[in-house]
Phi, psi and omega in degrees: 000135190285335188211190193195140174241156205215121153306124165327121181267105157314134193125322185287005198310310200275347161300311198291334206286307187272335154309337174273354174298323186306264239302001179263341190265164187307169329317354168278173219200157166269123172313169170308142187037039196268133194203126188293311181293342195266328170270357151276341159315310181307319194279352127301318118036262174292352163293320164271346120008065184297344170269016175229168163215148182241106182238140148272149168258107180213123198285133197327338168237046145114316174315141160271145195209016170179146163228189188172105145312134145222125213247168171225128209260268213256128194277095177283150176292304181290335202261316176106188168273117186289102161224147225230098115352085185257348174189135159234071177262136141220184241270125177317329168305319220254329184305124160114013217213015176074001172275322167304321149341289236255321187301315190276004167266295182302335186281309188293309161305299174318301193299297193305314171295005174215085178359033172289166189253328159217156170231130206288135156217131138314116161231147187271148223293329163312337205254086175295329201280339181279318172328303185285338167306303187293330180281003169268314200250034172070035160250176202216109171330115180228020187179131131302159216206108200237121191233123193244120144220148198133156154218028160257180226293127182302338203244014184289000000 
């Protein structure tokens, strides 16, 4: 292996931050109101955080060449504890090479050892090529996935 996954350091915010930018070139888009500075905060923030964990993918000489969130949210009644898979990128160069594999391993472990019961991940409906990658990798479509950003008022 080639590469090594490592929980996010403080100091390291703005590595993880532009890893989550690659999820921006097509089929993907910059969120809305998206500010580079505003999301390494959060992502110091979150470092301190016992329900989240933040990993890098970083290549024998230092480079990030992948990342990966995972938060452990919500107690479902039906379901048990949910933790939620919030980004998964890796690095274009880099695909196809076991870093999404290891990233999306380290997420799960982590989620298991903090008592989740399943773990949720979201993609947005273009990115087929990650679909067949998470469905290789034993998970199973179980659901659409619908989203309000924004909170004013509807009828303005």
């Amino acid at each position: 292996m080639d590469f090594a996954i490592v929980r996010v350091e403080p100091g390291r915010e703005a590595d993880f931050v532009t890893g989550l930018e690659w999820l921006f070139a097509p089929p993907g888009s910059r969120p809305p109101g998206w500010d580079h500075d505003r999301a390494v905060a959060r992502t110091a923030a979150l470092l301190g955080d016992e329900d989240v964990a933040l990993f890098t993918a970083r290549a024998e000489d230092g480079e990030v060449v992948g990342v990966a969130s995972v938060y452990r949210d919500i107690l479902s009644v039906r379901f048990g504890r949910r933790a939620s898979i919030e980004d998964l990128a890796v690095h274009p160069r880099w695909r196809s090479r076991g870093v999404g594999t290891a990233l999306l391993t380290a997420a799960r472990r982590w989620a298991d050892e903090h008592g989740a019961d399943y773990v949720f991940l979201e993609s947005g409906l273009g990115r087929t090529e990650a679909h067949r990658f998470y469905l290789r990798e034993g998970a199973t479509q179980a659901a659409a996935a619908f989203r309000w950003t924004g909170f004013s008022d509807p009828d303005r």
